[in-house]
C-alpha positions in Angstrom: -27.9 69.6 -65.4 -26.1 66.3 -64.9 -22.4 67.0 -66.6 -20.8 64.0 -69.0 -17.8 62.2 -67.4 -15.0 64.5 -69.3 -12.3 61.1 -68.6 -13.4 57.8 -68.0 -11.8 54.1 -67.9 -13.6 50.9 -68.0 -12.2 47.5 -67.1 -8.3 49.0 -67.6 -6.1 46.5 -67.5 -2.3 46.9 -68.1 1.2 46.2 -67.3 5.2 45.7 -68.2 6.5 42.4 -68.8 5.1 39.8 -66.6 4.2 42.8 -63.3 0.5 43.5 -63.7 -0.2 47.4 -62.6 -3.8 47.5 -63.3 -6.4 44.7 -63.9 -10.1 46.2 -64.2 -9.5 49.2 -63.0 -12.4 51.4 -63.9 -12.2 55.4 -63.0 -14.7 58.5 -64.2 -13.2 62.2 -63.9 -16.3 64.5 -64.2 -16.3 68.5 -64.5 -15.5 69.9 -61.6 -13.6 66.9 -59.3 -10.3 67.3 -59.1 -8.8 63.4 -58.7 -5.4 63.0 -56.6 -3.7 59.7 -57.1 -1.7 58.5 -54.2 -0.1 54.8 -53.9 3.5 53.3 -53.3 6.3 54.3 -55.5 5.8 52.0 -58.7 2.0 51.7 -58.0 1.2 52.9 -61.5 0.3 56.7 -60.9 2.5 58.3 -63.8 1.4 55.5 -66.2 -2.2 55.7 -65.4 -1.4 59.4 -66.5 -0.3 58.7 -69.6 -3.5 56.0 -70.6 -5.9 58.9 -69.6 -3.6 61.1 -72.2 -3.6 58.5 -75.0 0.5 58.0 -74.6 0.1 54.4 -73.6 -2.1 51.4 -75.1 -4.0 49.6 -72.0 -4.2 45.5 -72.5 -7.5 45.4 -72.4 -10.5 48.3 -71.1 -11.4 51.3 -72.8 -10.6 54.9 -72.1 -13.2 57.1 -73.6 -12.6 61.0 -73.9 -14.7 64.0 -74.1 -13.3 67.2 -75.1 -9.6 68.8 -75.0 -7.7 67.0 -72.7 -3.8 68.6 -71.8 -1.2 66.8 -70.1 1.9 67.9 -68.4 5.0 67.1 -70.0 8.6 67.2 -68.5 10.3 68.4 -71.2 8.9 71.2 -73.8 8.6 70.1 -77.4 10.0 72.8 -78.8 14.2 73.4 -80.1 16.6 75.6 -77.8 16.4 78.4 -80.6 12.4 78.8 -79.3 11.3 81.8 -77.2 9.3 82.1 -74.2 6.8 83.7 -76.2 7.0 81.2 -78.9 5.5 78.7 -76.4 3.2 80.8 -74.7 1.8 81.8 -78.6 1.6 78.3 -79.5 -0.7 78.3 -76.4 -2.8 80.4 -77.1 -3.0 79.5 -81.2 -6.1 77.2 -80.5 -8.0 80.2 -78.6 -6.9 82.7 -80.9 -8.2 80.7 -83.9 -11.1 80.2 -82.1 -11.9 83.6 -81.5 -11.3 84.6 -85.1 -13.4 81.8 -86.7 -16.0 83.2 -83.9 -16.1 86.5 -85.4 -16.1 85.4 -89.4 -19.4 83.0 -88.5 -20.6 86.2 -86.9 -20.1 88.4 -89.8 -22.0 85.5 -92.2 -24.9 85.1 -89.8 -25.2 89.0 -89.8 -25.4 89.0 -93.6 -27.5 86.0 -94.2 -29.3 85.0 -91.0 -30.7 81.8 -92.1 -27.2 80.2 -93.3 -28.2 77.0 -90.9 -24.5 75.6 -91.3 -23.2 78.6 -90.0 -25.7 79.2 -86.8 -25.1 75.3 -86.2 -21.2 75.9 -86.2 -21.7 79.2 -84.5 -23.4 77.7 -81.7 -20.3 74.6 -81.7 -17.5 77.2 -81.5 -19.4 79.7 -79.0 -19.6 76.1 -76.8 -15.8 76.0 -76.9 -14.8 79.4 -77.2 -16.3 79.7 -73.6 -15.1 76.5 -72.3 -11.6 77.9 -73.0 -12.4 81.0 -71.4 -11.0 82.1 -74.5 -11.6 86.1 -74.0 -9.4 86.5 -70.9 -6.6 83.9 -72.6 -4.1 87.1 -72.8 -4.8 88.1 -69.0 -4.2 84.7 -68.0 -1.6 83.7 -69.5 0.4 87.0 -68.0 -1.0 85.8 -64.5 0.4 82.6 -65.2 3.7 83.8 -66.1 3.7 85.9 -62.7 2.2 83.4 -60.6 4.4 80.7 -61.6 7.5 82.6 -60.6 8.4 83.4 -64.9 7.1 87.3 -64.5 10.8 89.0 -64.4 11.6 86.0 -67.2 12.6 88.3 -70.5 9.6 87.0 -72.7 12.1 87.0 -75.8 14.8 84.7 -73.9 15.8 81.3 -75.4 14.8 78.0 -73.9 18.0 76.6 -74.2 19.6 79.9 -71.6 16.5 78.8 -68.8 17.1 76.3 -66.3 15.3 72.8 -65.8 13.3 74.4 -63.3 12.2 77.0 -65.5 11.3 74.9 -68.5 9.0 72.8 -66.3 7.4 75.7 -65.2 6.8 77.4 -68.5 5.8 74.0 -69.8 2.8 74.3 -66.6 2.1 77.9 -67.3 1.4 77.2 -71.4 -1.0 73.9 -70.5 -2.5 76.5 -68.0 -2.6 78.9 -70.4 -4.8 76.4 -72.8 -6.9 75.9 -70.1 -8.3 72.5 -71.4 -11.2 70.8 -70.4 -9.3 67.8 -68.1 -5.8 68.5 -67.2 -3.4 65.6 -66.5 -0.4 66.7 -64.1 2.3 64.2 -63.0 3.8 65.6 -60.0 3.2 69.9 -60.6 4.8 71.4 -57.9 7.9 69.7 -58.8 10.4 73.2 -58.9 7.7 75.4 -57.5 8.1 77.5 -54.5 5.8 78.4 -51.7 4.5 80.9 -53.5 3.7 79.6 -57.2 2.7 76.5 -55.5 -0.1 78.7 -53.7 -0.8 79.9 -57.1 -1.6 76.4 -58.7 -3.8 75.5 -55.7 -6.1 78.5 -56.1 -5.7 78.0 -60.2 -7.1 74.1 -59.9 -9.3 75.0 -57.2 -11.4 77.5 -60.0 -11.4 75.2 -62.7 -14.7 74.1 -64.0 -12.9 70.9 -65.9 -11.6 68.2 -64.3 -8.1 67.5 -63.2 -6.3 63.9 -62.6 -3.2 64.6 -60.9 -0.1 62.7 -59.2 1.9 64.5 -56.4 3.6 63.8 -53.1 2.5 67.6 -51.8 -0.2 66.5 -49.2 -0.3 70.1 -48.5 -0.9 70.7 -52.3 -3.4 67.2 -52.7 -5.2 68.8 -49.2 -6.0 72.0 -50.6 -7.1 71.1 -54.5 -8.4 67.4 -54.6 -11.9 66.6 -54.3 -11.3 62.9 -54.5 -8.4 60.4 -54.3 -7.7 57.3 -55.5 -5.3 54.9 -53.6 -3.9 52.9 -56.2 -2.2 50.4 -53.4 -4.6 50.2 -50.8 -4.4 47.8 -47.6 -6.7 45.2 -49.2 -8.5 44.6 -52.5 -7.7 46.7 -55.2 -7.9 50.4 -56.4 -10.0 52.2 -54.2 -11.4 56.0 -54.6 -12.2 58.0 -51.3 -14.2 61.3 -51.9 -13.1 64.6 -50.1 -9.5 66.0 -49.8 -6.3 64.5 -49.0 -7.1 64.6 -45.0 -10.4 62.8 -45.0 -8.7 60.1 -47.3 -5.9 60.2 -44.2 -8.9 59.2 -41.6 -10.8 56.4 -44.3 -7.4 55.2 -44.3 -6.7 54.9 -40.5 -10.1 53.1 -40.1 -9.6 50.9 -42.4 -6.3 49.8 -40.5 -7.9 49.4 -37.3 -10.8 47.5 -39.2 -8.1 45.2 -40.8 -6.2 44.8 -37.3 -9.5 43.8 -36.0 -10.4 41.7 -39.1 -7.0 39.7 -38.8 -7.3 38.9 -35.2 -10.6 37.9 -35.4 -9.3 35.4 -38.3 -6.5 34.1 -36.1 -8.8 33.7 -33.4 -11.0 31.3 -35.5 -8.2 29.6 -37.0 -6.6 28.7 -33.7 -10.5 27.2 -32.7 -11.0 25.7 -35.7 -7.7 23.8 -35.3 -8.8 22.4 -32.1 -12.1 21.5 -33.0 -10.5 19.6 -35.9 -7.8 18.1 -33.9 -9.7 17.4 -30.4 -12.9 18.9 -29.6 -14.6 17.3 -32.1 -13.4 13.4 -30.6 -13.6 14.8 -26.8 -16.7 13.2 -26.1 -16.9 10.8 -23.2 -19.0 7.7 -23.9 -16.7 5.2 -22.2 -19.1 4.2 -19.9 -19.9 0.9 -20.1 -23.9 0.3 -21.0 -26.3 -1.8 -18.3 -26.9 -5.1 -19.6 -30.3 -4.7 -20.6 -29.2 -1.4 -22.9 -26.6 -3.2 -24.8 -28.4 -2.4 -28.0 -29.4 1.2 -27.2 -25.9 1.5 -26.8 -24.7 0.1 -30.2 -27.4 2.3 -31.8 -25.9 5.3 -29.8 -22.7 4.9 -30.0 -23.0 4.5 -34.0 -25.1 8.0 -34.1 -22.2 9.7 -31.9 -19.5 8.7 -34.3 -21.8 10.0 -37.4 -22.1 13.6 -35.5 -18.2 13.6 -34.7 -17.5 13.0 -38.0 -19.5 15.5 -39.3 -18.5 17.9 -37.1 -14.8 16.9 -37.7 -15.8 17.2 -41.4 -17.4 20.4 -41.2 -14.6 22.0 -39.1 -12.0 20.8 -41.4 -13.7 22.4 -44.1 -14.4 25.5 -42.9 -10.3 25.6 -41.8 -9.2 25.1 -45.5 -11.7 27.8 -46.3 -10.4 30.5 -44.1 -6.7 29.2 -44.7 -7.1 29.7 -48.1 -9.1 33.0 -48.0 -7.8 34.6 -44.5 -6.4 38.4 -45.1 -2.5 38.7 -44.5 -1.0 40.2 -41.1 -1.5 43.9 -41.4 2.4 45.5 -42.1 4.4 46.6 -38.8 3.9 49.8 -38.5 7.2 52.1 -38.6 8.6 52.8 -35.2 11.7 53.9 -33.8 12.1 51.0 -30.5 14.2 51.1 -28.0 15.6 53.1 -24.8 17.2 56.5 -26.4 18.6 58.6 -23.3 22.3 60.0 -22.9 24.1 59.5 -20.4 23.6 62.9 -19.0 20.4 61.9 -18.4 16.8 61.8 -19.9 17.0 65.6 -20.9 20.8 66.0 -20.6 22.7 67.5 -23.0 23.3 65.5 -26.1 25.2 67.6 -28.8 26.1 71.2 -28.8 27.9 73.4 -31.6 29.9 76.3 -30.4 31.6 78.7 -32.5 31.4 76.3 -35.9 32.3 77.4 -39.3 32.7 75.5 -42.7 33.5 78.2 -45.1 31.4 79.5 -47.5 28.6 76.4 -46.3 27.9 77.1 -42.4 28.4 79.3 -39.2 26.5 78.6 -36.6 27.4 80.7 -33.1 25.4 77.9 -30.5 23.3 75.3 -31.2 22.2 72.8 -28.5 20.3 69.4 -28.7 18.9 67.9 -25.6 18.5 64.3 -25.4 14.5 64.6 -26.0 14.9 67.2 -28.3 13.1 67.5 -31.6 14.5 70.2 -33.8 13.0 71.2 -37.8 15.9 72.7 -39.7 14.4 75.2 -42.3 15.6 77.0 -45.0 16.2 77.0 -49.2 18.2 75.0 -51.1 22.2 75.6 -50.6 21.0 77.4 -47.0 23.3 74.7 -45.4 20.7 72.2 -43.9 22.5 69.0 -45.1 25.8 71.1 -44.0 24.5 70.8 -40.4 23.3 67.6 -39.9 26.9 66.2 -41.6 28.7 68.3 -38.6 26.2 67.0 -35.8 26.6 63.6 -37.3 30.4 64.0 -37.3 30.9 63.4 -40.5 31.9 66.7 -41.5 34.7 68.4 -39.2 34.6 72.0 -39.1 37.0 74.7 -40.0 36.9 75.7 -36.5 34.6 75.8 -33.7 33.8 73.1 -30.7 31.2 70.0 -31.6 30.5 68.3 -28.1 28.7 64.9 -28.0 27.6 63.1 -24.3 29.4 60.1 -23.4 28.8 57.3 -25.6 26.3 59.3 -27.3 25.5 57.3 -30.9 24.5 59.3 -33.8 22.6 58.4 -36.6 21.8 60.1 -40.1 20.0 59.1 -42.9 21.0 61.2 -46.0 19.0 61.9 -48.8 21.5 59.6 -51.2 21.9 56.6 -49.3 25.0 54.7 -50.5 25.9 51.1 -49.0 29.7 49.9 -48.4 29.2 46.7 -50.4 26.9 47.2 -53.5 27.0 43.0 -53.3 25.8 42.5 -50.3 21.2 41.9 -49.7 19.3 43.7 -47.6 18.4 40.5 -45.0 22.5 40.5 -44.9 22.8 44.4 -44.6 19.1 44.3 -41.9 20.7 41.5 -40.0 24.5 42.7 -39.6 22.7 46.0 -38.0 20.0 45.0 -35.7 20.2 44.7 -32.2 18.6 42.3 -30.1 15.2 43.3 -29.8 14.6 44.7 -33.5 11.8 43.1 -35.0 12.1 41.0 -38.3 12.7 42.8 -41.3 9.7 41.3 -43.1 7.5 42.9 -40.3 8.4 46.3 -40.9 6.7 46.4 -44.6 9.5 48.6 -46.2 10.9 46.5 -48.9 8.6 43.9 -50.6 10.0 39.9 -50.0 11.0 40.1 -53.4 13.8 42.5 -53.3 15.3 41.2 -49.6 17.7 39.2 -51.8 18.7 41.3 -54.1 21.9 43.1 -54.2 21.9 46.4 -52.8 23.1 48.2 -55.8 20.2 47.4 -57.6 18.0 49.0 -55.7 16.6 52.6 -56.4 17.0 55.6 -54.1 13.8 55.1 -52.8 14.5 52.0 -51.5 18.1 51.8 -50.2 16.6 54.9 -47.9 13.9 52.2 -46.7 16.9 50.1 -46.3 18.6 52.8 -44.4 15.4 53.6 -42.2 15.2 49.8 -41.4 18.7 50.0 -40.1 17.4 52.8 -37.6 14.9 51.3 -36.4 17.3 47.8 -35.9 19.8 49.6 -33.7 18.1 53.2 -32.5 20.3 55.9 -32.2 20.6 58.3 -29.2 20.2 61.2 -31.8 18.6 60.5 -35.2 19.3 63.0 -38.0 17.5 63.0 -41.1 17.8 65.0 -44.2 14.7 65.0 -46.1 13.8 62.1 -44.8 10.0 62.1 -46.6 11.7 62.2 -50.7 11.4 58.9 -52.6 9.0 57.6 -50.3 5.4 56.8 -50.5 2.9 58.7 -49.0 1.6 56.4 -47.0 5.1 55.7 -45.8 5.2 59.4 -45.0 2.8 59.3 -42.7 4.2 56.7 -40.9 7.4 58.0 -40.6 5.6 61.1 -39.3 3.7 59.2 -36.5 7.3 57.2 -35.3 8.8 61.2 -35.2 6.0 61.8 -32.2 6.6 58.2 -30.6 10.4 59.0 -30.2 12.0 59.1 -27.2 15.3 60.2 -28.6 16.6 63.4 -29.3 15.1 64.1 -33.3 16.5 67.1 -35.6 15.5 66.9 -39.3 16.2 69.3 -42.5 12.8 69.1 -44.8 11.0 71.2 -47.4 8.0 68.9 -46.7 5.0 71.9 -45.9 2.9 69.0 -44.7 5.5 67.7 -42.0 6.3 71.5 -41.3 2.8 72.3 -41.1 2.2 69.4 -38.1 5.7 70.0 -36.2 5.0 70.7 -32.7 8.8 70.9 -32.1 11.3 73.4 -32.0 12.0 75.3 -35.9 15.7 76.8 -36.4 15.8 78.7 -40.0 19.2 78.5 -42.0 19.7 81.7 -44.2 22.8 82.0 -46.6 24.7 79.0 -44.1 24.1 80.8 -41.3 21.5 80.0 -38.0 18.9 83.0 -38.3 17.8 82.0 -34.6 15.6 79.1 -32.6 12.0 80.6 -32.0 9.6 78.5 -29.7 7.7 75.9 -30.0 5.0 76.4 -32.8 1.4 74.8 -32.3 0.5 71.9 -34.8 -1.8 72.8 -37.1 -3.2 69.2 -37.1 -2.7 66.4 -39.8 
């Protein structure tokens, strides 16, 4: 039986002030596809959220709904005073309500068996009561509890004694808990370990509604989504790609190579257009003199000849303003990391080395080597000491004691998670341009910022972009040794990826702190795990698991 879209837009249009985000954008979310929306920082994919939930009036379109739809909220509506179980009742009101109005119809039907209202509303509630799943609500909502790391959680406990992180996921577990028909989640895993993350993902996976969702977990959007929608693809507007994260990764890849192609091909024509315009079209050789007795052949030749170079002057001139005007734009630069990185010790000499180093109560690490081709993934939880290390092989942070040895005229380079700029005054071009060296490409090339924010002061940008800023510097003046602590936060996906490939292309030594499963799952280098500050050892290399 051919299901009813549960969500569906039609002709959306809608934006703040005078930047447009969405103009006739049309999207259907059926039962049973699970919808990951993916697009640069700004793209629109939290307030496409909240049209589909009703929060936000479009310009023009329509959203139609069908059915319960839940969204996930940051921030529980409930007062400090309010339990655990207070929001995991209010939950499950709906179901329970159900249930009960279930069993009244029940008890009329069985007294008067042709009561037609009752059968008809019988039939309604029996429709939603099993939509909801409504008889295993109790069960669930335990499972949720557990699964979503809230299972030792004291269910009489204040909201106002749990952290952030455990609001949020409370806030997940009751919308789970409802199990409406189309979920709405802006970024889920957001405070969710390995473990409740793995939780969600089977969770989605078995839902027979449908789910819209927003996340920068490729890991998470690989294993739920049956379709994404790139809401800033390379050309033309929003475009849905069925299949999980990882197909949408190779529809993405040929499209680039189809746009590379499709751009030269367009300069190739405009370059022959422009000489067929300027020269071919008059470089035709009738200055040969006529024979006396063809004088007026001639003149009747000649005039024909300058008819057809007109025309084709005419016709190549238009056809040059046509593919002028229409031609697609040079595909961005993609992100790479240029240049000759090797030490002076040599191409796999030693670049830095830790002996003996303590910060107290942050790090101790006994030896740690990086060679000068090295690539190194620091693991471990928050507070474990990653950014600790990277600040003392960056030599920014001097140790309580210990030996940090750097090769001769070794340059270091790291890019922290909050970048911060000396002069909040001063543009990017200014900052870009003060950095790069003397082969670093242009800084429009590289696609990081958009042209209209290469003259603005630095201190207006977000953190998302000053660390674009700060990754343009790199790649103006590579490093022997790049450091990068979470270098994937407050970037785009796409931008991820990217960075990911330039990683690979490297010749310099690499070490990098991330939570990033995706990045972690692909890393083909060398993994060194942080517990509690201190290095828990260097196992070898680990086998890709493939991107």
């Amino acid at each position: 039986m051919l299901m009813s879209p549960t969500l569906r837009t039609v002709d959306l249009a809608f934006g703040y002030a005078d930047r447009v985000l969405f103009d006739g954008l049309s999207l259907i979310a059926a039962p049973g596809r699970r919808i990951g929306l993916v697009g640069e920082n700004g793209a629109g994919k939290s307030t496409l959220l909240r049209l589909l939930a009703g929060l936000e009036t479009p310009r023009a379109g329509t959203v139609h709904r069908t059915g319960d739809v839940g969204h996930l909220v940051q921030e529980l509506p409930f007062p400090p005073t309010a339990t655990v179980a207070d929001v995991l009742d209010d939950a499950l009101a709906d179901i329970r309500a159900a249930t009960a109005l279930l069993d009244e119809l029940a008890e009329r039907l069985a007294a008067n068996p042709g009561d037609e209202p009752a059968l008809a509303e019988y039939g309604r509630v029996l429709e939603w009561v099993q939509a909801h799943d409504a008889w295993d609500a109790d069960r669930r909502a335990e499972l949720a509890r557990a699964g979503l790391g809230l299972g030792e959680v004291d269910p009489d406990r204040s909201l106002g004694s749990l952290s952030g992180g455990q609001r949020s996921r409370l806030a997940l577990a009751a919308l789970l808990v409802r199990q409406p028909e189309a979920l709405l989640l802006d970024e889920p895993t957001n405070h969710l370990d390995d473990a409740a993350t793995a939780f969600l993902e089977r969770h989605l996976a078995a839902l027979p509604g449908a789910v819209v969702l927003a996340s920068h977990d490729r890991v998470f959007l690989d294993a739920v989504c049956t379709d994404i929608v790139d809401l800033d693809p390379a050309l033309g507007g929003p475009t849905r790609y069925g299949g999980r994260y990882s197909d949408y990764l190779r529809h993405k890849r040929t499209e680039r190579a189809r746009w590379e192609q499709r751009y030269a091909t367009e300069q190739e024509e405009l370059s022959r257009l422009r000489h067929v315009a300027a020269i071919t079209a008059r470089d035709i050789n009738h200055a040969r003199g006529p024979r006396d007795n063809a004088k007026m052949a001639y003149d009747y030749k000649a005039g024909r000849v300058q008819r057809q170079i007109s025309r084709r002057v005419r016709d190549a001139r238009q056809r040059l303003a046509e593919l002028e005007r229409d031609q697609v734009r040079r595909p961005p630069r993609p992100l790479r990391f240029a240049g000759s990185l090797t030490t002076a010790a040599g191409e796999r000499g030693l670049a830095v080395s830790l002996h003996d180093v303590d910060v107290p109560g942050r790090l101790r690490v006994d030896r740690m080597d990086v060679t000068s081709a090295d690539r190194v993934l620091v693991s471990g939880g928050n507070g474990a000491g990653k950014s600790t290390l990277l600040s003392v092989l960056a030599g920014r942070l001097r140790p309580a004691r210990g030996v940090v040895h750097r090769g001769p005229g070794l340059r270091v380079a790291l890019l922290e998670q909050d970048v911060r700029f000396a002069s909040q005054d001063r543009t990017p071009r200014r900052i870009y341009a003060a950095a790069a060296g003397p082969h670093a490409p242009p800084l429009t090339e590289l696609g990081l910022l958009p042209p209209a924010q290469l003259d603005q002061p630095v201190g207006t940008l977000s953190v998302g972009q000053r660390r674009r800023l700060a990754l343009a510097t790199l790649i103006a003046d590579p490093p022997h040794v790049l450091l990068l602590d979470e270098p994937t936060n407050h970037i785009s996906l796409a931008l991820a990826e990217e960075l990911f490939d330039a990683l690979d292309a490297t010749p310099g030594a690499v070490v990098l702190a991330s939570h990033d499963r995706w990045l972690r799952r692909g890393w083909s280098g060398r993994t060194l795990a942080l517990t509690d500050g201190r290095v828990a050892g260097e196992p070898a290399p680990v086998t890709p698991a493939g991107r």
